[in-house]
C-alpha positions in Angstrom: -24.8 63.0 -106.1 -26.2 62.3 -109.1 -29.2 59.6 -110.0 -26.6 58.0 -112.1 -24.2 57.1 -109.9 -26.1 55.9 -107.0 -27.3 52.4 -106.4 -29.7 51.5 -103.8 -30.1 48.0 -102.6 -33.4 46.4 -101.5 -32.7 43.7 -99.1 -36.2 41.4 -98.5 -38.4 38.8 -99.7 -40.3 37.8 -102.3 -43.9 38.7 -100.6 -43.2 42.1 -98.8 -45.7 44.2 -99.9 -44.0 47.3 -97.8 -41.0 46.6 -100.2 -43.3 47.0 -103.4 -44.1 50.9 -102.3 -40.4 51.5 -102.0 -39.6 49.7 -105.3 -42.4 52.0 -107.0 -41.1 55.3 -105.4 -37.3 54.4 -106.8 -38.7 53.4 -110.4 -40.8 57.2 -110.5 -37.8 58.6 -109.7 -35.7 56.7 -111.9 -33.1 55.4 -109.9 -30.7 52.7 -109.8 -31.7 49.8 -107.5 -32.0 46.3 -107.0 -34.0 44.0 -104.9 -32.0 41.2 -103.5 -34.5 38.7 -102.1 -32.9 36.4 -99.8 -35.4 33.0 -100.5 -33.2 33.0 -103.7 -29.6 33.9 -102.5 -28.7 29.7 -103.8 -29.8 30.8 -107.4 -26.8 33.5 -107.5 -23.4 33.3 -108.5 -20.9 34.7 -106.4 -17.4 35.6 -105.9 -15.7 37.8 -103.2 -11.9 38.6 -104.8 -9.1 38.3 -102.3 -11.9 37.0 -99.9 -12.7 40.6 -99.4 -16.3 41.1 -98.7 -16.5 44.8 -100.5 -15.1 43.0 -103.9 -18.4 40.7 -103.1 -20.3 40.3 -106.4 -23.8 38.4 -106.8 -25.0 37.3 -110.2 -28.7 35.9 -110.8 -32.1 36.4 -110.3 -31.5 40.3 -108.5 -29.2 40.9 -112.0 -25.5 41.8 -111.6 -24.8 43.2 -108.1 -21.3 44.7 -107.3 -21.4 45.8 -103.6 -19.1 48.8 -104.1 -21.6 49.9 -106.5 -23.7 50.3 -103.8 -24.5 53.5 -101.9 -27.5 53.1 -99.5 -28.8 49.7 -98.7 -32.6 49.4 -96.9 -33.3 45.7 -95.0 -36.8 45.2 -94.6 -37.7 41.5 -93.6 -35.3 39.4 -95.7 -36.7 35.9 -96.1 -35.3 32.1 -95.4 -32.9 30.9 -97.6 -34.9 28.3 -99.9 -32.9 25.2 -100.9 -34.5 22.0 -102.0 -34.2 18.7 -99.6 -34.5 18.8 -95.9 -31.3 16.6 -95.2 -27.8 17.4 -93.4 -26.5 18.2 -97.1 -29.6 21.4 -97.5 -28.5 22.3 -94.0 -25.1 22.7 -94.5 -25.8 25.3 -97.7 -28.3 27.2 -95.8 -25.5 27.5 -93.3 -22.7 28.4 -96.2 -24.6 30.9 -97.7 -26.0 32.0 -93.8 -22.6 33.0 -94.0 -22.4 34.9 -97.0 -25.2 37.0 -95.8 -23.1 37.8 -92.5 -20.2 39.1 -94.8 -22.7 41.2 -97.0 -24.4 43.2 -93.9 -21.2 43.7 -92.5 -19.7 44.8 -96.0 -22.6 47.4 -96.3 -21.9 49.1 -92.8 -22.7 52.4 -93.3 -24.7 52.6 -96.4 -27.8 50.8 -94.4 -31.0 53.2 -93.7 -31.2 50.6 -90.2 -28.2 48.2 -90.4 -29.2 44.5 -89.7 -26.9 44.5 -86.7 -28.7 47.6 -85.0 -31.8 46.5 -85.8 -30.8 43.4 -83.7 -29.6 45.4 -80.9 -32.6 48.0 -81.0 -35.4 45.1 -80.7 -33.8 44.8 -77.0 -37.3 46.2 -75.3 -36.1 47.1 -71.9 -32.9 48.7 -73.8 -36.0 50.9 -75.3 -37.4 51.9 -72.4 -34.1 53.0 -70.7 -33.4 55.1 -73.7 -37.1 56.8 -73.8 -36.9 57.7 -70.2 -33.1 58.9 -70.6 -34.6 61.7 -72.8 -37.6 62.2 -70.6 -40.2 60.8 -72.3 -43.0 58.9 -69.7 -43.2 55.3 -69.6 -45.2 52.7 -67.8 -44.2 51.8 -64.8 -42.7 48.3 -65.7 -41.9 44.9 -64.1 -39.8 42.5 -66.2 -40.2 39.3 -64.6 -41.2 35.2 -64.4 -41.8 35.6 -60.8 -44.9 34.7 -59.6 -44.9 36.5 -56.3 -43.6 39.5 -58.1 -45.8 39.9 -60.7 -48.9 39.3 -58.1 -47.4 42.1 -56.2 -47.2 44.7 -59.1 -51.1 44.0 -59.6 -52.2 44.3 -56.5 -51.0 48.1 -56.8 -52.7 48.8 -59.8 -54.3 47.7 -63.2 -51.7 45.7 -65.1 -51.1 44.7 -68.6 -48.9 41.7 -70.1 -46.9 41.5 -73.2 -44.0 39.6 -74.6 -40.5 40.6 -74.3 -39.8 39.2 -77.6 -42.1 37.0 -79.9 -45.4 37.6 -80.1 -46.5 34.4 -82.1 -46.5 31.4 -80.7 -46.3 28.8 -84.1 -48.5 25.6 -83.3 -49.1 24.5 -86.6 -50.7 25.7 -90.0 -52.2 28.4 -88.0 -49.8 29.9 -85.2 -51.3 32.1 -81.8 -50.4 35.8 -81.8 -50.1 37.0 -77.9 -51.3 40.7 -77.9 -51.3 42.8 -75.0 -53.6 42.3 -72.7 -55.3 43.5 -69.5 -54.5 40.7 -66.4 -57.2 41.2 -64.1 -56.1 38.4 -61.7 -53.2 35.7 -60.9 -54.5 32.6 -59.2 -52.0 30.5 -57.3 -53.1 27.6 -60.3 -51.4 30.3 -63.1 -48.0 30.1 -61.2 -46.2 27.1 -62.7 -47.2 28.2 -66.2 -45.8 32.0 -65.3 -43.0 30.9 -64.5 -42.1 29.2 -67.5 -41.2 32.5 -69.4 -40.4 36.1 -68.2 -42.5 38.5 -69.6 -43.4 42.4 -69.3 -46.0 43.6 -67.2 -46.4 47.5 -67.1 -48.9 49.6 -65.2 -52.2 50.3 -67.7 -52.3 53.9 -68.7 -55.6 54.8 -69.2 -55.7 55.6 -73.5 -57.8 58.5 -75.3 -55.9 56.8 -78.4 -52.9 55.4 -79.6 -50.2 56.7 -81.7 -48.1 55.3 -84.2 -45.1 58.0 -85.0 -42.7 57.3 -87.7 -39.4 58.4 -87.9 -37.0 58.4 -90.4 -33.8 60.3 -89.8 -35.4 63.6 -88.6 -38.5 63.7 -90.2 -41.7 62.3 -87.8 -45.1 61.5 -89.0 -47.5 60.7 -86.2 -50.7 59.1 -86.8 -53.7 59.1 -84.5 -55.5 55.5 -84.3 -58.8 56.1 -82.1 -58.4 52.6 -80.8 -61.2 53.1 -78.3 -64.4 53.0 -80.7 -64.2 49.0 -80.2 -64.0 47.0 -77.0 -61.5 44.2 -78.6 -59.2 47.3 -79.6 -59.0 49.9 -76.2 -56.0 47.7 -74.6 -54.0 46.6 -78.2 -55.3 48.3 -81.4 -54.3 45.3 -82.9 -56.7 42.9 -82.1 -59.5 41.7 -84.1 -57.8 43.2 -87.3 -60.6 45.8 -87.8 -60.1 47.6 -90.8 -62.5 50.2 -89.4 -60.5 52.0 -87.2 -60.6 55.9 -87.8 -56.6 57.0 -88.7 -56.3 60.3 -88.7 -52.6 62.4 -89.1 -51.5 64.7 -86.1 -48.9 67.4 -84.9 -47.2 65.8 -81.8 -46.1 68.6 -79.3 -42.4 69.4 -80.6 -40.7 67.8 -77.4 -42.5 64.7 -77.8 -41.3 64.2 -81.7 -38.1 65.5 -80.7 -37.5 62.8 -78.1 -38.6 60.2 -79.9 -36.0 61.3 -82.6 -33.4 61.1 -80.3 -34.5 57.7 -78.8 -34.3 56.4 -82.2 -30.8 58.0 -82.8 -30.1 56.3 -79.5 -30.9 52.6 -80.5 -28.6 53.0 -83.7 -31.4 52.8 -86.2 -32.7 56.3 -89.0 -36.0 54.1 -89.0 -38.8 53.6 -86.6 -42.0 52.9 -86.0 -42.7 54.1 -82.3 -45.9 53.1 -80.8 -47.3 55.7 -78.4 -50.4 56.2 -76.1 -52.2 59.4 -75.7 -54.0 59.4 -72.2 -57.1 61.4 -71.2 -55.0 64.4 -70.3 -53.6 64.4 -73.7 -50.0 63.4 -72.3 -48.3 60.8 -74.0 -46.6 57.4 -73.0 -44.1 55.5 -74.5 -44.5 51.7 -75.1 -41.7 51.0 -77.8 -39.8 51.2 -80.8 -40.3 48.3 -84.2 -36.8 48.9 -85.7 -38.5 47.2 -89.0 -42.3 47.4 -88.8 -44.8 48.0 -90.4 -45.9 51.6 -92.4 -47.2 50.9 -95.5 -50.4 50.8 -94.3 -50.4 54.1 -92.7 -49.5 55.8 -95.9 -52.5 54.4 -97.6 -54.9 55.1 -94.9 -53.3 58.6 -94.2 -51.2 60.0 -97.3 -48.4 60.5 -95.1 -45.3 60.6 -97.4 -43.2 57.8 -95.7 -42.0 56.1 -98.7 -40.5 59.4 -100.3 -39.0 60.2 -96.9 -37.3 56.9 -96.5 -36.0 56.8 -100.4 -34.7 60.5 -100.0 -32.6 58.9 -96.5 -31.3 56.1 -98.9 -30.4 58.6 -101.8 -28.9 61.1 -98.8 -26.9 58.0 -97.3 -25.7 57.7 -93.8 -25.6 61.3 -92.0 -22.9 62.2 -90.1 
């Protein structure tokens, strides 16, 4: 296929700095693209012929779009639809064009590096650990629970972290609360009405030489070292504290390893992700979980891993069979 004829849509918002490296890769190269940031969807013009989404045109601030046009797609963090007002009227277009966007993702089945669907599906956690251990790779022992008893249970047989099953930011305000994972040393009869109020994961703490972050994108893996153990605020989520000084270093995964985790990522539905990964003091490795969107650009710059040109190739090679 020819630079010409293809067309890669960018599906995000207006901030995403992650988008800007892909944008910049697809410019070099000279290809067709266009970013389609969702904050402005109510500045477009459209029109779907015959009500048939793959006839769906948008015209406006992204340019002209023509969906057939269109032969890989990439959805990375598409933001709110803005409309001025905050009355029932603003809601109901936010709604209208909610639905347009419903009719475009489906439209584009096929041509998505990670459809919006699957990425859905895939940020089902304990659906990623039953996956992982179906092609052998270790996990944590795990509890999924908001029961009290339970949860004291599975601590009193070993160290014990907690983590959220879904959101990890609580919004109270200007500021919102991230939960990281973290290390329970004890449950007090006092912390049982507030356990109770959500279930959450608890998993067995595996003791960490360092943590791995290993992204995949269709069968290429790129695994990078984080020695997360240099800092006490770090050693249970690397996370925490935002250091900046944390050594990154790129590694060779043994082949099994990077091999499973491309066939857990096959498994959730998705050609992207960003697998997190801890290396105990044996130098086994543990699986924690798959981010169907996260974050990479980072670990490009810090690394030189060539993420960016892997994931632009997988748009220019469109779906694989």
């Amino acid at each position: 296929m020819s630079a010409r004829s293809e067309l890669i849509l960018v599906v995000t918002n207006k901030r995403d700095v992650t988008t800007d490296y892909v944008v910049m890769e697809l410019r070099r190269r000279g290809l067709r693209f266009i970013r389609l940031n969702t904050e402005d969807l109510p500045q477009h013009e459209i029109a779907m012929v015959n009500g048939d989404p793959s006839n769906l045109t948008l015209i406006g601030p992204c340019g002209n779009l023509s969906l057939a046009d269109v032969t890989g797609a990439y959805y990375r963090r598409p933001g709110n639809i803005e409309v001025d007002g905050s009355d029932a009227v603003a809601e109901y277009v936010v709604a209208e064009w909610s639905a347009i966007i419903r009719s475009l993702w489906n439209a584009l089945e096929g041509r998505w590096l990670n459809s919006p669907f699957s990425i859905l599906r895939a940020e089902d956690k304990p659906r990623q650990l039953a996956a992982a251990r179906r092609v052998g790779l270790q996990i944590p022992r795990t509890l999924v629970t908001n029961a009290f008893g339970h949860a004291r249970a599975f601590l009193a047989e070993g160290p014990m972290v907690a983590k959220p099953l879904r959101h990890a930011l609580i919004n109270d305000g200007a500021i919102g609360s991230v939960i990281f994972t973290s290390r329970v040393d004890a449950l007090d009869a006092a912390d049982a009405d507030s356990f109770r109020r959500a279930p959450m994961i608890l998993q067995r703490e595996i003791s960490k030489q360092s943590d791995i972050r290993l992204l995949v994108v269709d069968d290429r893996a790129f695994a990078t070292r984080i020695l997360s153990q240099a800092y006490d605020e770090t050693q249970v989520d690397w996370r925490k504290g935002v250091r900046r000084d944390l050594d990154h270093e790129l590694m060779e995964l043994p082949t099994d390893v990077a091999a499973a985790c491309i066939s857990v990522t096959r498994d959730l539905g998705l050609r992207f992700a960003a697998i997190d990964l801890v290396e105990d003091p044996d130098g086994r490795f543990w699986f924690l979980e798959a981010n169907p969107n996260g974050q990479w650009a980072w670990i490009e710059q810090r690394t030189g891993a060539p993420v960016t040109a892997a994931i632009v190739d997988a748009l220019c090679a469109g779906s694989p069979t």
